[in-house]
C-alpha positions in Angstrom: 0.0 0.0 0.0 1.1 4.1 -0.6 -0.1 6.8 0.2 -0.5 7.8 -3.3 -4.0 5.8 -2.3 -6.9 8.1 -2.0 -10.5 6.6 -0.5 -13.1 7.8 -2.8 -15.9 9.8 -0.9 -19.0 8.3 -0.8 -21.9 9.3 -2.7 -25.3 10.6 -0.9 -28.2 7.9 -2.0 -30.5 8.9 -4.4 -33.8 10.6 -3.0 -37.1 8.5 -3.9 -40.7 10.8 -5.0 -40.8 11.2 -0.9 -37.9 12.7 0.0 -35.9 9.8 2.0 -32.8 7.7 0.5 -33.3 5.1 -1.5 -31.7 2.9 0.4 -29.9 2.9 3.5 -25.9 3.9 3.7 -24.0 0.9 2.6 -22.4 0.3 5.7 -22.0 1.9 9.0 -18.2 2.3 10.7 -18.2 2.3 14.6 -15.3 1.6 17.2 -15.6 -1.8 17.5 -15.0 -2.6 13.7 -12.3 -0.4 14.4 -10.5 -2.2 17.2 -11.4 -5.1 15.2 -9.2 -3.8 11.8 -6.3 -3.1 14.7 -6.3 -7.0 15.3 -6.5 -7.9 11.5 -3.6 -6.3 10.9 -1.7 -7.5 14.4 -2.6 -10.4 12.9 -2.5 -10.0 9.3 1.5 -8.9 10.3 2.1 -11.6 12.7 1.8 -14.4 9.7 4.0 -12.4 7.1 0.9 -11.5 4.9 2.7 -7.8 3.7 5.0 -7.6 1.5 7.8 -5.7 3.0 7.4 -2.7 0.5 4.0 -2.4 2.0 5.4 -2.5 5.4 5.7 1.4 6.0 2.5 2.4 4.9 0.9 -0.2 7.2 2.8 0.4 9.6 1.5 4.6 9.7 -1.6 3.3 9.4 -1.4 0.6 12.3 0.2 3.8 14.1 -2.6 6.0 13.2 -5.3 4.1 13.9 -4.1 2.7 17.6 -3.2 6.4 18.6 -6.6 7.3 17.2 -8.6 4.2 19.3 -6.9 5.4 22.5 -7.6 9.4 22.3 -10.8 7.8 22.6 -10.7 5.2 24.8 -9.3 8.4 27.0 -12.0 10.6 26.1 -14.9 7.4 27.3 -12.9 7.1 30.0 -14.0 10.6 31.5 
């Protein structure tokens, strides 16, 4: 992975004749799934699945997204 990668932006649904969505957002993204992508990758890194040219830019990411899970594991912990 780079990050010359950009996540496209997700599209609003399409209103039906009475104003709501047409359907509901594809998927929802909460804390758990979260902590749960944290422990694919521990995982994912644990049985050699990255090449090691991907190893930086999984590595930020790991780093990002654990720093990220405890700011608010700190902030629910108030």
């Amino acid at each position: 992975m780079t990050d010359e990668t950009q996540v496209e932006q997700q599209q609003p649904a399409p209103a039906t004749a009475e104003g709501a969505p047409a359907e509901q957002a594809a998927a929802e993204l909460n804390i758990s799934d979260l902590m749960a992508l944290k422990t694919i990758v521990e995982v994912a890194s644990q049985r050699g699945a990255f090449k090691a040219n991907e190893l930086e830019g999984v590595g930020k990411t790991y780093n990002k997204l654990s720093n990220f899970l405890d700011t608010v594991a700190k902030r629910e912990a108030k």
